[in-house]
C-alpha positions in Angstrom: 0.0 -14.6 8.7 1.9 -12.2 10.6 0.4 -9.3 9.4 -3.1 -8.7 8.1 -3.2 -5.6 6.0 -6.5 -5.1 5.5 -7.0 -5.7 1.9 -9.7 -8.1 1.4 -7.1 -10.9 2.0 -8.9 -12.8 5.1 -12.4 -12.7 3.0 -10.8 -14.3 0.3 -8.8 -17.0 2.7 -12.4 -17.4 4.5 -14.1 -18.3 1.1 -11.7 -20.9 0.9 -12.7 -22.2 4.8 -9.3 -21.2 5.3 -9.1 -19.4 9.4 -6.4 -16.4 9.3 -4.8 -16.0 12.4 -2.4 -12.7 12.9 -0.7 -10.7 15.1 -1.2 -7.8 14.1 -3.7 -6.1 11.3 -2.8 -2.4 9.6 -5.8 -1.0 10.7 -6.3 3.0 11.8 -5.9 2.5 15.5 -1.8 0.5 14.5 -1.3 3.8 13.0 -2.6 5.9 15.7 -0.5 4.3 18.1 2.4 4.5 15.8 1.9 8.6 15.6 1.5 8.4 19.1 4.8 6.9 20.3 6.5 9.3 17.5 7.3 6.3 14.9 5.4 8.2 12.1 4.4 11.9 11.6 0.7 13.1 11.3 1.7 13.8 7.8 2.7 9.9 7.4 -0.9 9.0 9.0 -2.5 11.2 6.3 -0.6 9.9 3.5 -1.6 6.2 4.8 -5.3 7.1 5.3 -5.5 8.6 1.9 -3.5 5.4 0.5 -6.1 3.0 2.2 -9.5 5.1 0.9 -8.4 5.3 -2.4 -5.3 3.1 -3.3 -5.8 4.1 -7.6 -6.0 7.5 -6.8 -3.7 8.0 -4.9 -1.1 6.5 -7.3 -2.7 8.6 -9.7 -1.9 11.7 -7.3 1.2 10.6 -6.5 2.6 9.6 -10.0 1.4 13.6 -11.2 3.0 14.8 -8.6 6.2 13.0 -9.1 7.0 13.0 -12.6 9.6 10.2 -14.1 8.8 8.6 -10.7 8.7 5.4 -13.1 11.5 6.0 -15.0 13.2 6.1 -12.4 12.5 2.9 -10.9 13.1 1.0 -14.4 16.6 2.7 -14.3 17.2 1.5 -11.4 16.5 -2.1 -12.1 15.9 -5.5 -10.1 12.6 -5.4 -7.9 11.7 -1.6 -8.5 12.0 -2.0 -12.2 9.8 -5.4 -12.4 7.2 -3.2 -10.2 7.3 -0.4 -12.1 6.7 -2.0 -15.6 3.9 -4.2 -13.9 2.1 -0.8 -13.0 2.9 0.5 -16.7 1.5 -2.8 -18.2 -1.8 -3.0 -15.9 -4.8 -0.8 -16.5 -4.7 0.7 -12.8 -3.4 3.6 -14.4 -6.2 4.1 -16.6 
């Protein structure tokens, strides 16, 4: 893989005696440098840290906070709309 993003991904792989090589993994200290060379804002840091503690509820936060969000995305069809009725149709919402 390229890119390890830290979701249990290479512990499922290794259960499988599968070895995971990548170049880079979205860990804190990626970010940090990011904020650092001015590629994303403290704010965007936050958002991912909150994102990464708690990926349900922060969707939950996010979709309050953003009414028709989801709507919105159906409207507008292809990838976004095949996401967004995914989300409606799983119990992550619940």
């Amino acid at each position: 893989a390229v890119v390890d993003r830290a979701q249990d991904g290479a512990s499922i792989l290794a259960a499988e005696n599968v070895q995971l090589h990548t170049l880079a993994t979205m860990t804190r200290p990626l970010f940090a440098a990011a904020v650092e060379q001015n590629l994303i804002s403290e704010a965007q840091l936050a958002m991912i840290e909150d994102y990464t503690s708690d990926p349900i509820e922060f969707v939950r936060n996010f979709l309050t906070h953003h009414p028709g969000y989801l709507e919105e995305q159906i409207a507008t069809g292809g990838k976004s709309k095949e996401r967004a009725e995914r989300l409606l149709a799983s119990d992550y919402l619940k």
